[in-house]
N, CA, C, O and CB atoms as a CASP TS submission, in Angstrom:
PFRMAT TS
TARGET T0000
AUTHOR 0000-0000-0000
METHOD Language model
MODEL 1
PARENT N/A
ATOM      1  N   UNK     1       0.196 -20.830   9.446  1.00  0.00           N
ATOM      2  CA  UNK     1       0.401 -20.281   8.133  1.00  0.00           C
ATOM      3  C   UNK     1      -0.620 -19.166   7.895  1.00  0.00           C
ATOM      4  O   UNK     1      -1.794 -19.498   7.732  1.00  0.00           O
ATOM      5  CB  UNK     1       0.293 -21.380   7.055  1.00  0.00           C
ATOM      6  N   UNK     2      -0.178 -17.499   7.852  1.00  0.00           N
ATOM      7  CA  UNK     2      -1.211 -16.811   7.691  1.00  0.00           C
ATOM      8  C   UNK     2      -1.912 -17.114   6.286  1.00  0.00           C
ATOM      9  O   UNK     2      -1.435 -18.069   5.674  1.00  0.00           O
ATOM     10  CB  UNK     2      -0.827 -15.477   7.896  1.00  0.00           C
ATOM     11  N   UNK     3      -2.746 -16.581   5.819  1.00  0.00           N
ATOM     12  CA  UNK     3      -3.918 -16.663   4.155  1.00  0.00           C
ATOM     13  C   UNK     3      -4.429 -15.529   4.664  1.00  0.00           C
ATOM     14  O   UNK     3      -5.172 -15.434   5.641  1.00  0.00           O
ATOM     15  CB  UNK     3      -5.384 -18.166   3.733  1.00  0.00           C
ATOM     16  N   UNK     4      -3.718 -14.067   3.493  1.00  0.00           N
ATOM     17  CA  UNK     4      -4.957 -13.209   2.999  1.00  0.00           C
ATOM     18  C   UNK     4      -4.875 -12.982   1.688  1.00  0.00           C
ATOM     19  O   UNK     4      -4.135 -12.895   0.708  1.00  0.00           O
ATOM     20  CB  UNK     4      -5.113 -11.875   3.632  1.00  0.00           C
ATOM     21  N   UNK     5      -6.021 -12.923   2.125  1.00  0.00           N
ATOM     22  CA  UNK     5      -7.212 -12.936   0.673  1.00  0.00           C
ATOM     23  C   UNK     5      -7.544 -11.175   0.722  1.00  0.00           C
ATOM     24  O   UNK     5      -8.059 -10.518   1.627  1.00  0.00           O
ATOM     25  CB  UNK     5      -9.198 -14.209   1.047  1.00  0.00           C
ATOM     26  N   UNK     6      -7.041 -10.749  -0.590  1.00  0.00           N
ATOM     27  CA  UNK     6      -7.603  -8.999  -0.895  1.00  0.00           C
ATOM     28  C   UNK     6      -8.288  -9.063  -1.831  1.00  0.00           C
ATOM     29  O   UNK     6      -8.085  -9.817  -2.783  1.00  0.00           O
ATOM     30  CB  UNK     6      -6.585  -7.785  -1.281  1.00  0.00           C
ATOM     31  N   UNK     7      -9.320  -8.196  -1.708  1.00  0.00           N
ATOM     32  CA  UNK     7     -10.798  -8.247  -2.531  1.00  0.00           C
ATOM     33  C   UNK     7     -10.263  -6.529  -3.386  1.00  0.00           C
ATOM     34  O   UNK     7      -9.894  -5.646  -2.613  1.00  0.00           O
ATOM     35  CB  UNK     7     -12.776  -8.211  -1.072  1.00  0.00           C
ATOM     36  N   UNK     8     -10.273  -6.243  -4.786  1.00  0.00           N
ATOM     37  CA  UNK     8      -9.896  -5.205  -5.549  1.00  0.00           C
ATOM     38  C   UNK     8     -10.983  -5.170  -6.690  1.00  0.00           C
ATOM     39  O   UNK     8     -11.618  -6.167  -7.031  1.00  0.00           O
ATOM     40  CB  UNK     8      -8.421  -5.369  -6.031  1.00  0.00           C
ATOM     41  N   UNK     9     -11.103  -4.151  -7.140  1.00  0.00           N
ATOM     42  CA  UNK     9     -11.590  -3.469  -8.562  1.00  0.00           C
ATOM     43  C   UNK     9     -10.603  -4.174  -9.085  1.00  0.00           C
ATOM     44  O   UNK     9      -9.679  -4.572  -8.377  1.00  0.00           O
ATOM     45  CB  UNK     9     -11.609  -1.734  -8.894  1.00  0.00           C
ATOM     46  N   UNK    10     -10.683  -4.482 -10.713  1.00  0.00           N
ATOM     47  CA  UNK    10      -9.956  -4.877 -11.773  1.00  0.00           C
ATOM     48  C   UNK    10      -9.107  -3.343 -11.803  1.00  0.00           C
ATOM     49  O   UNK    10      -9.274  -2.405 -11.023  1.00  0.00           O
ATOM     50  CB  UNK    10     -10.957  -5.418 -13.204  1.00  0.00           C
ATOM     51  N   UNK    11      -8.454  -3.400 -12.596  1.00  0.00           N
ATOM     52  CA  UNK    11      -8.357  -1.792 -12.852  1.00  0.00           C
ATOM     53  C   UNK    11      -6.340  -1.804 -12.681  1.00  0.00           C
ATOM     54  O   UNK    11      -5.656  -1.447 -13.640  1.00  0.00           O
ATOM     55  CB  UNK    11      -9.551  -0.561 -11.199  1.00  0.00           C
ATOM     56  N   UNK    12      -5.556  -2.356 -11.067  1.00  0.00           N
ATOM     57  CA  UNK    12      -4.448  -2.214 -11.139  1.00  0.00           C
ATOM     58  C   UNK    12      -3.476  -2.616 -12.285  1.00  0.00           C
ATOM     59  O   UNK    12      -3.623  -3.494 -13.135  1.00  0.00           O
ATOM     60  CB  UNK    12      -4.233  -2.615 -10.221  1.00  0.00           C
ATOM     61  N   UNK    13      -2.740  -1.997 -12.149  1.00  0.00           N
ATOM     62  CA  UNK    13      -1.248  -2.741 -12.682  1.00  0.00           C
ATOM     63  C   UNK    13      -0.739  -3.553 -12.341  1.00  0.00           C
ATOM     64  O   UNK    13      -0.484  -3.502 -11.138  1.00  0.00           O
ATOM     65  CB  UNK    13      -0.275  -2.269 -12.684  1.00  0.00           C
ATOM     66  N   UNK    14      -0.205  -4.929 -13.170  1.00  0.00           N
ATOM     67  CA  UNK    14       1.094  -5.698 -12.293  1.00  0.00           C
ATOM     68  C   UNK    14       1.998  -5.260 -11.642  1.00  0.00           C
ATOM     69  O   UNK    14       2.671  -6.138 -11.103  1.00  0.00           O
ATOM     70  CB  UNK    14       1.859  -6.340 -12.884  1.00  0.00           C
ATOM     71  N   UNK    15       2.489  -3.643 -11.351  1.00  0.00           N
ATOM     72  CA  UNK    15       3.342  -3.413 -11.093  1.00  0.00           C
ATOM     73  C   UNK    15       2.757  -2.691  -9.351  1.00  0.00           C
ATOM     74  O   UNK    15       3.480  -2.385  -8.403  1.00  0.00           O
ATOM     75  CB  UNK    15       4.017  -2.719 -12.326  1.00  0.00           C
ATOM     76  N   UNK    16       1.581  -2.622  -9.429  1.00  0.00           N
ATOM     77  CA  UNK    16       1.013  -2.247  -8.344  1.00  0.00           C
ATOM     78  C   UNK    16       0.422  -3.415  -7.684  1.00  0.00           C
ATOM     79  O   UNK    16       0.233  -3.260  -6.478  1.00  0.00           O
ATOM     80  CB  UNK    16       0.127  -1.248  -8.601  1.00  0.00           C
ATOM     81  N   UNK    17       0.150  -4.331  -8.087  1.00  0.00           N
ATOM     82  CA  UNK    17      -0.331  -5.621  -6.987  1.00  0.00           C
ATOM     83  C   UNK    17       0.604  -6.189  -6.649  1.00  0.00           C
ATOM     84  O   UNK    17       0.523  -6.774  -5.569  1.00  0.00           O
ATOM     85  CB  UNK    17      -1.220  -6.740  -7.407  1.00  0.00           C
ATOM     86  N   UNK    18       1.979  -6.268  -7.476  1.00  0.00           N
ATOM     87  CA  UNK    18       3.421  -6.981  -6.727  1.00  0.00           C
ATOM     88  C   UNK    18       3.340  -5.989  -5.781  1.00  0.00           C
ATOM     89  O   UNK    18       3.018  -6.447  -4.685  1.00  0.00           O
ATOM     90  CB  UNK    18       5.110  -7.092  -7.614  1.00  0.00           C
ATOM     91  N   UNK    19       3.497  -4.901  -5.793  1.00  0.00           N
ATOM     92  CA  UNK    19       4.027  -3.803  -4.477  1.00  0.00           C
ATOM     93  C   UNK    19       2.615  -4.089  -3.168  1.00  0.00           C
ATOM     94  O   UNK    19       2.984  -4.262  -2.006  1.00  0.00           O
ATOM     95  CB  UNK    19       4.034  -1.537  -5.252  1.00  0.00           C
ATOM     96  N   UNK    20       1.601  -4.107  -3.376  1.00  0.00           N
ATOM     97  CA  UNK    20       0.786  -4.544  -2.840  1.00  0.00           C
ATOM     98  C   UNK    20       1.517  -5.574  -1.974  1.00  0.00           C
ATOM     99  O   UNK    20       2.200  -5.419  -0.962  1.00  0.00           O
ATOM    100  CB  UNK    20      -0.174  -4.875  -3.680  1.00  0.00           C
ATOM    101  N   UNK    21       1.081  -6.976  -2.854  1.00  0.00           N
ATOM    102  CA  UNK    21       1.560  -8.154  -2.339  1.00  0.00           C
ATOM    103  C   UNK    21       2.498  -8.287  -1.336  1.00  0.00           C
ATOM    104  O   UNK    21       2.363  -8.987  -0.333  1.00  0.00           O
ATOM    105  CB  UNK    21       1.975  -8.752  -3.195  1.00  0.00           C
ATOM    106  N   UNK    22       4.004  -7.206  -1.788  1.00  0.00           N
ATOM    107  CA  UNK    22       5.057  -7.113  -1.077  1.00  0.00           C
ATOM    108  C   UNK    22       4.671  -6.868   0.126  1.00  0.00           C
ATOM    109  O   UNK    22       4.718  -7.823   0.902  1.00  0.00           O
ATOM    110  CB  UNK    22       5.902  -6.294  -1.496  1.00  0.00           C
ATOM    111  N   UNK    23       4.353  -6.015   0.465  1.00  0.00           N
ATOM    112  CA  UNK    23       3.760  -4.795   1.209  1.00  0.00           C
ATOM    113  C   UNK    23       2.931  -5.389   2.447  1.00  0.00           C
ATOM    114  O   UNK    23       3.298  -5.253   3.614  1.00  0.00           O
ATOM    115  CB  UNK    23       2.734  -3.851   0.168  1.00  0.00           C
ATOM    116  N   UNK    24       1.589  -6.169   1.988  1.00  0.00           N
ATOM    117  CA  UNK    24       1.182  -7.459   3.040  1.00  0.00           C
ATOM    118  C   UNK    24       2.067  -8.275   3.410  1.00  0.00           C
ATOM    119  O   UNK    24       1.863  -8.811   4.499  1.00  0.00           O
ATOM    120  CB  UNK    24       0.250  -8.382   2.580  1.00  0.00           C
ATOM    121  N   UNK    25       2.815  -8.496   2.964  1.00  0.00           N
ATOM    122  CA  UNK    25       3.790  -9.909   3.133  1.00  0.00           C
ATOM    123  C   UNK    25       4.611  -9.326   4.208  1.00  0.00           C
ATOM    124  O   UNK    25       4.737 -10.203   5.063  1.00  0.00           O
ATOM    125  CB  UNK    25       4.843 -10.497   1.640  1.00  0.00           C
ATOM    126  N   UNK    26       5.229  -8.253   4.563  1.00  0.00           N
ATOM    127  CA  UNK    26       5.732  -7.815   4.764  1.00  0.00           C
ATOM    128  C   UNK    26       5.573  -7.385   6.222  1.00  0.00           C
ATOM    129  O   UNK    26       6.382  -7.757   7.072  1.00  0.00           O
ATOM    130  CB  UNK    26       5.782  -7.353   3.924  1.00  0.00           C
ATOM    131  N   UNK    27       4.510  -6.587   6.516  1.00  0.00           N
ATOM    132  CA  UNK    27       3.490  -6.473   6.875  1.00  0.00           C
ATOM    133  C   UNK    27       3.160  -7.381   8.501  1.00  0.00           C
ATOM    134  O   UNK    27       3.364  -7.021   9.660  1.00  0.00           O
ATOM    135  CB  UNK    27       2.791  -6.813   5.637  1.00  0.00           C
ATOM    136  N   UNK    28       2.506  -8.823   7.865  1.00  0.00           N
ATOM    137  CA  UNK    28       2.110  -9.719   8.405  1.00  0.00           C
ATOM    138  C   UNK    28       3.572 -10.330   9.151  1.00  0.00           C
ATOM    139  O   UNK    28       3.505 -10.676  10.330  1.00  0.00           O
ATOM    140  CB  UNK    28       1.292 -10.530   7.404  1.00  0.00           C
ATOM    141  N   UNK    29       4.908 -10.444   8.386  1.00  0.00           N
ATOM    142  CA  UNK    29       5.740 -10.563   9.177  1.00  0.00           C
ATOM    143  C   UNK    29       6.359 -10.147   9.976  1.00  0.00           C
ATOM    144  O   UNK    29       6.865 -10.962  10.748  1.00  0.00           O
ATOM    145  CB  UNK    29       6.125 -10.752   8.949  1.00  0.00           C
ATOM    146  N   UNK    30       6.583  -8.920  10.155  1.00  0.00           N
ATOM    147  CA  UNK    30       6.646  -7.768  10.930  1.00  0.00           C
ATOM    148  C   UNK    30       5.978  -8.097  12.138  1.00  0.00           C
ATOM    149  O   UNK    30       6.566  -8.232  13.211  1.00  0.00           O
ATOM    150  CB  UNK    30       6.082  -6.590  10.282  1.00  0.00           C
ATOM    151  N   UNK    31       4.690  -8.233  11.964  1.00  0.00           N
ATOM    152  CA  UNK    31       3.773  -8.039  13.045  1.00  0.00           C
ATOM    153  C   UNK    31       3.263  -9.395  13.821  1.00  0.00           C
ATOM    154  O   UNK    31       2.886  -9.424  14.993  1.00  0.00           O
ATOM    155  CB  UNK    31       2.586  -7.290  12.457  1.00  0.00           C
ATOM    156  N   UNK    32       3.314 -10.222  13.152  1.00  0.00           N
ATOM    157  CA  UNK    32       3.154 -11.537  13.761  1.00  0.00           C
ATOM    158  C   UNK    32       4.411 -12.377  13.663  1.00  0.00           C
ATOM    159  O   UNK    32       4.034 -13.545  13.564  1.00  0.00           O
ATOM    160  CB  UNK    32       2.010 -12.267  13.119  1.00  0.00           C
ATOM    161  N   UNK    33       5.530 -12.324  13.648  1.00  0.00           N
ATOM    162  CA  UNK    33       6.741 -12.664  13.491  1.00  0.00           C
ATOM    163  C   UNK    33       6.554 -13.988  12.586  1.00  0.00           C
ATOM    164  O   UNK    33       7.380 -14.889  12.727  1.00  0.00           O
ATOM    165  CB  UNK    33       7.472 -12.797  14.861  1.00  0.00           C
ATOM    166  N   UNK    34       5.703 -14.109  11.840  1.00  0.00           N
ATOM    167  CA  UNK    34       5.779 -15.392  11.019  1.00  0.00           C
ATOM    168  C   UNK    34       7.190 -15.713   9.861  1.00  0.00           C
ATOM    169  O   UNK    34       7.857 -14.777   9.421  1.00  0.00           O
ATOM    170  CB  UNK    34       4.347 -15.324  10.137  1.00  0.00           C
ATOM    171  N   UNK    35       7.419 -16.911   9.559  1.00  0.00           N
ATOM    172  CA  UNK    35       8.449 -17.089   8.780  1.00  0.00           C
ATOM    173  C   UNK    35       7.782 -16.523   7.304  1.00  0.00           C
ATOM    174  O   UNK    35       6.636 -16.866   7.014  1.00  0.00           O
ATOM    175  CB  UNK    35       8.984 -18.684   8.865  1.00  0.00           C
ATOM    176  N   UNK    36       8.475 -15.745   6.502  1.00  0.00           N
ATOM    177  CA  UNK    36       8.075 -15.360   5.152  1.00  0.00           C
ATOM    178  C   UNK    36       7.617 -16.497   4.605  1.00  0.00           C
ATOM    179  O   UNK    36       6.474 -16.442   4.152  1.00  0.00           O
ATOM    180  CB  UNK    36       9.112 -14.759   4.312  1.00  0.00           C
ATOM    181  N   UNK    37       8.456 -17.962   4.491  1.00  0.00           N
ATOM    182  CA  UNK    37       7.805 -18.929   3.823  1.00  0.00           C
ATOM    183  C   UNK    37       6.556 -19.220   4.019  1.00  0.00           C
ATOM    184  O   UNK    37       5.841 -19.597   3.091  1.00  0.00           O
ATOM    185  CB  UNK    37       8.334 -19.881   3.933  1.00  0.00           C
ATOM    186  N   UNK    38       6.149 -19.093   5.183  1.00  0.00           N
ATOM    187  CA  UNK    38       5.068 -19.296   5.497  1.00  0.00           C
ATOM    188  C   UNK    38       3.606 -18.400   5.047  1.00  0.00           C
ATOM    189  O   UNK    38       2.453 -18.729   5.326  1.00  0.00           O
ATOM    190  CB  UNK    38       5.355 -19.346   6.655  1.00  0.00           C
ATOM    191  N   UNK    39       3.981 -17.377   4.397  1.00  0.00           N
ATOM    192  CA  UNK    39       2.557 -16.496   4.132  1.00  0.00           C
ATOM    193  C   UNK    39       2.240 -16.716   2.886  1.00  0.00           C
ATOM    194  O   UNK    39       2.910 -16.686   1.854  1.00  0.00           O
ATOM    195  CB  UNK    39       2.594 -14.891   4.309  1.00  0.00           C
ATOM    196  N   UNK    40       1.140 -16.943   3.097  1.00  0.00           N
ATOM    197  CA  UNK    40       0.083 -16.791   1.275  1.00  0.00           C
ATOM    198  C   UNK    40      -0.534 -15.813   1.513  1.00  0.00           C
ATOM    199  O   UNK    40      -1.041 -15.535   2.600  1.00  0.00           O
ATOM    200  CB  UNK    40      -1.244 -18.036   0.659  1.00  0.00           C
ATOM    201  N   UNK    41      -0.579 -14.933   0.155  1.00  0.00           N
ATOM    202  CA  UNK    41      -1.253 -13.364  -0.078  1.00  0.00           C
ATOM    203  C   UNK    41      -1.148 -13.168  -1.782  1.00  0.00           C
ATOM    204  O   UNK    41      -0.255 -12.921  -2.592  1.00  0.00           O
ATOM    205  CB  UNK    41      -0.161 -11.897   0.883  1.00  0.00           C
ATOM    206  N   UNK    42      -2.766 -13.458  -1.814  1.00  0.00           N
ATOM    207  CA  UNK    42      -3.389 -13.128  -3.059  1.00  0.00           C
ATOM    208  C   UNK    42      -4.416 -12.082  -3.205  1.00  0.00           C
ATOM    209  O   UNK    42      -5.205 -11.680  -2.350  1.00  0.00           O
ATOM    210  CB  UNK    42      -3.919 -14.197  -3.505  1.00  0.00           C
ATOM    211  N   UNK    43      -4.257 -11.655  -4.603  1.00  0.00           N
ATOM    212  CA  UNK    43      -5.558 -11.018  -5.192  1.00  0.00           C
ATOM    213  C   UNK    43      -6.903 -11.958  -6.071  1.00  0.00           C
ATOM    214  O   UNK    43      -6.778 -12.840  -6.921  1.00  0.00           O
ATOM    215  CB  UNK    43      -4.920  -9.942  -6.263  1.00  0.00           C
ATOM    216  N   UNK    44      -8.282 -11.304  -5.418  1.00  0.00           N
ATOM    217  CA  UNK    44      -9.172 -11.524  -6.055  1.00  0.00           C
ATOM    218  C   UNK    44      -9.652 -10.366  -6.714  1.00  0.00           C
ATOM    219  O   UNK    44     -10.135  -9.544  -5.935  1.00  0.00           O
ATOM    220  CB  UNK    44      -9.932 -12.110  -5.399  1.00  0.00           C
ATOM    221  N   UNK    45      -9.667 -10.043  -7.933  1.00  0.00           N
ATOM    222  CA  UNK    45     -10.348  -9.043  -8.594  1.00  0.00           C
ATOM    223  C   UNK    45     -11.985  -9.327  -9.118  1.00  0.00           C
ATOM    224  O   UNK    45     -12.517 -10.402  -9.393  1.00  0.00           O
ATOM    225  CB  UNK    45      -9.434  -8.744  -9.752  1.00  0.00           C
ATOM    226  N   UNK    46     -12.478  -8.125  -9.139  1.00  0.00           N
ATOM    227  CA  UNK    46     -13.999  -8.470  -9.424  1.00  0.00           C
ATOM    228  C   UNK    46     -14.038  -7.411 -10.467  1.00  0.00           C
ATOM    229  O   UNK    46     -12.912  -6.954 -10.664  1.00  0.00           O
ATOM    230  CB  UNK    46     -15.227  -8.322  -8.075  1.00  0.00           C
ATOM    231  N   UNK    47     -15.148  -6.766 -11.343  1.00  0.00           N
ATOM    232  CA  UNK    47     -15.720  -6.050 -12.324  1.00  0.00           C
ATOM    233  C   UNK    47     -16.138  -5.097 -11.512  1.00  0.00           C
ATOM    234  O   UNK    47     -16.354  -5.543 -10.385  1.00  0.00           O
ATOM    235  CB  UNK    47     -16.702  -6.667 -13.177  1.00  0.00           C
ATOM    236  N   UNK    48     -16.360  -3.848 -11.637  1.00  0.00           N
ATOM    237  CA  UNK    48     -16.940  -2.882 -11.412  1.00  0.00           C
ATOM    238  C   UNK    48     -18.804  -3.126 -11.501  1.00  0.00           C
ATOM    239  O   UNK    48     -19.619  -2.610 -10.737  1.00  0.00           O
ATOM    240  CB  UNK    48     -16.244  -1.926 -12.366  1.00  0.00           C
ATOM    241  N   UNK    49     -19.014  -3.775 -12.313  1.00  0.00           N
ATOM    242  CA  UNK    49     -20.535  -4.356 -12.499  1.00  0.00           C
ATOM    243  C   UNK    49     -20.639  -5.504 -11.475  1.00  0.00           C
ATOM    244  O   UNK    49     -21.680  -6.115 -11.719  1.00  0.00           O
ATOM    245  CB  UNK    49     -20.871  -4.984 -14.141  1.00  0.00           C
ATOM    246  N   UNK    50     -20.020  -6.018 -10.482  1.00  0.00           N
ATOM    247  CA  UNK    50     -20.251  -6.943  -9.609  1.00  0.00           C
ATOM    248  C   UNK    50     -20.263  -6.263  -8.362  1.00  0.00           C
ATOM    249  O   UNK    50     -20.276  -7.058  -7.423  1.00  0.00           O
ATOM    250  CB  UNK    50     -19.358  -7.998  -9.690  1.00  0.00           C
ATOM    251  N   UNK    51     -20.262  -4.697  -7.924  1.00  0.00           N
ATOM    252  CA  UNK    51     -20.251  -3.913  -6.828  1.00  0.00           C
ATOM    253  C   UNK    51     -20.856  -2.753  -6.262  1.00  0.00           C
ATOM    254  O   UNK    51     -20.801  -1.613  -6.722  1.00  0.00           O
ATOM    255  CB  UNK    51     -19.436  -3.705  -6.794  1.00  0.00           C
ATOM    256  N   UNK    52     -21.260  -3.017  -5.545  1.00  0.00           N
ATOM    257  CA  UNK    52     -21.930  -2.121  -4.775  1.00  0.00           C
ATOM    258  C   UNK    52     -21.749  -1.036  -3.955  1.00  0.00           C
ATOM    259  O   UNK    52     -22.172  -1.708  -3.014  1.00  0.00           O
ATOM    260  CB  UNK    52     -22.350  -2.600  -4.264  1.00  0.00           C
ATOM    261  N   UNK    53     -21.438   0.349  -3.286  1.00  0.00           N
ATOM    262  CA  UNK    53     -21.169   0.361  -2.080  1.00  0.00           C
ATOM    263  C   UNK    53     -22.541   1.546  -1.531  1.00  0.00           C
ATOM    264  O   UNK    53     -22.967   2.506  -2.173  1.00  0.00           O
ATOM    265  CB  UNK    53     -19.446   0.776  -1.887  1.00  0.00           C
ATOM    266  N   UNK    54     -22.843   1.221  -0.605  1.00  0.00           N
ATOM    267  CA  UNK    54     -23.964   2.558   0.028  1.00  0.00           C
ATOM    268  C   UNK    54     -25.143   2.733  -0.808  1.00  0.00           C
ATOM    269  O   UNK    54     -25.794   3.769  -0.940  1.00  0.00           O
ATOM    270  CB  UNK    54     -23.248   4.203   0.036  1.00  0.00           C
ATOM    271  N   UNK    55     -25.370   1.454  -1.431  1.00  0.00           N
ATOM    272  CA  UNK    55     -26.729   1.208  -2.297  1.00  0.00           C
ATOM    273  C   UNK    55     -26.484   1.593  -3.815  1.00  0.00           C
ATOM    274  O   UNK    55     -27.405   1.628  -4.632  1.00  0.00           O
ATOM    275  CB  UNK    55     -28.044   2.186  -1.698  1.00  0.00           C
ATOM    276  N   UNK    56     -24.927   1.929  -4.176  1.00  0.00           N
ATOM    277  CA  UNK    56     -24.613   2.801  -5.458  1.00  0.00           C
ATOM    278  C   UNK    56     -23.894   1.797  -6.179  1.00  0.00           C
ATOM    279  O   UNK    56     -22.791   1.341  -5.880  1.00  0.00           O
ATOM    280  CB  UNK    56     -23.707   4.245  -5.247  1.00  0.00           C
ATOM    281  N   UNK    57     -24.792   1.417  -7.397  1.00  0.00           N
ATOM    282  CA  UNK    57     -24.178   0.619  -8.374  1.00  0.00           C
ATOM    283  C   UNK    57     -23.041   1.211  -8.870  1.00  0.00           C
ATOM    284  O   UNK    57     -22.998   2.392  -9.216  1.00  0.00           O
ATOM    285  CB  UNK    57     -25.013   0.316  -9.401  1.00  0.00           C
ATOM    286  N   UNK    58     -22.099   0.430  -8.922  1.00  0.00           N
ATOM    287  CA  UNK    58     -20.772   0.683  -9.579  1.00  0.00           C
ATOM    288  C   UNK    58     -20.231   0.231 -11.192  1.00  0.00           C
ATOM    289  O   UNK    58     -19.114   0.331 -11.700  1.00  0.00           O
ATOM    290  CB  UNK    58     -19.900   0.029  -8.650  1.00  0.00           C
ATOM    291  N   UNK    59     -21.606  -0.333 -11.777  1.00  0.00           N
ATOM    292  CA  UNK    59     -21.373  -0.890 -13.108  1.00  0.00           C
ATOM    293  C   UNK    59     -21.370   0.119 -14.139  1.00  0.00           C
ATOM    294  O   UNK    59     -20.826   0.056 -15.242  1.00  0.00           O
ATOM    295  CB  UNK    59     -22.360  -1.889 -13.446  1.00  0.00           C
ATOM    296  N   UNK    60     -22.290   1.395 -13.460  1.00  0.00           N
ATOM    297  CA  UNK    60     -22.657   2.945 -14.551  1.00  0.00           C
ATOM    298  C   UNK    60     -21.588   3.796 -14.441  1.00  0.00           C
ATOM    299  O   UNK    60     -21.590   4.902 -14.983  1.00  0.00           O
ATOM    300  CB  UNK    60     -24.084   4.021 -14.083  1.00  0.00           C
ATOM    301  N   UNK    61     -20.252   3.185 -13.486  1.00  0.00           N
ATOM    302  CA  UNK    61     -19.811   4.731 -13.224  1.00  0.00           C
ATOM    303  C   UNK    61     -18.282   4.486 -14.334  1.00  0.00           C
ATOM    304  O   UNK    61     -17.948   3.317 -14.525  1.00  0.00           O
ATOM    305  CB  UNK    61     -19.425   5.222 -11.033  1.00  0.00           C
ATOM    306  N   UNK    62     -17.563   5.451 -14.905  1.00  0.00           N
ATOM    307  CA  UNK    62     -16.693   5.826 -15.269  1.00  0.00           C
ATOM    308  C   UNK    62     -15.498   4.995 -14.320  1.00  0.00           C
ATOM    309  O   UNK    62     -15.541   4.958 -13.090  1.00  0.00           O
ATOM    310  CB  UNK    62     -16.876   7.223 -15.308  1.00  0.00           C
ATOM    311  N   UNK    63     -14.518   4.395 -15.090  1.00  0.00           N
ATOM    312  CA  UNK    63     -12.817   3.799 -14.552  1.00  0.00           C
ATOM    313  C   UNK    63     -12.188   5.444 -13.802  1.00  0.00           C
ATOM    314  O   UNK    63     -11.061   5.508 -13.310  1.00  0.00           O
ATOM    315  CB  UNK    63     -11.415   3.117 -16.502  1.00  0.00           C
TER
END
């Protein structure tokens, strides 16, 4: 049974994490011939104040 787990900024649309979602799902079956029933694929969203990248706080900056 594949499990991925996607790590995101808050910020999308429902209408962009279904297409997302699709999209992995999709994806993973394609490529590992798994049965669709078989895949779990979620989002974890975090805050912009919980991130970092290249030493650059991301809590000061503008959406």
């Amino acid at each position: 049974m594949p499990l991925i787990e996607i790590h995101l900024l808050e910020g999308r649309t429902d209408e962009q994490k279904k297409a997302l979602l699709g999209a992995v799902t999709r994806a993973v079956q394609d490529s590992l011939g798994a049965p669709v029933e078989t895949i779990r694929v979620w989002i974890q969203e975090f805050s912009r104040r919980e991130y970092m990248a290249a030493g650059r706080w991301y809590g000061e900056e503008k959406k």
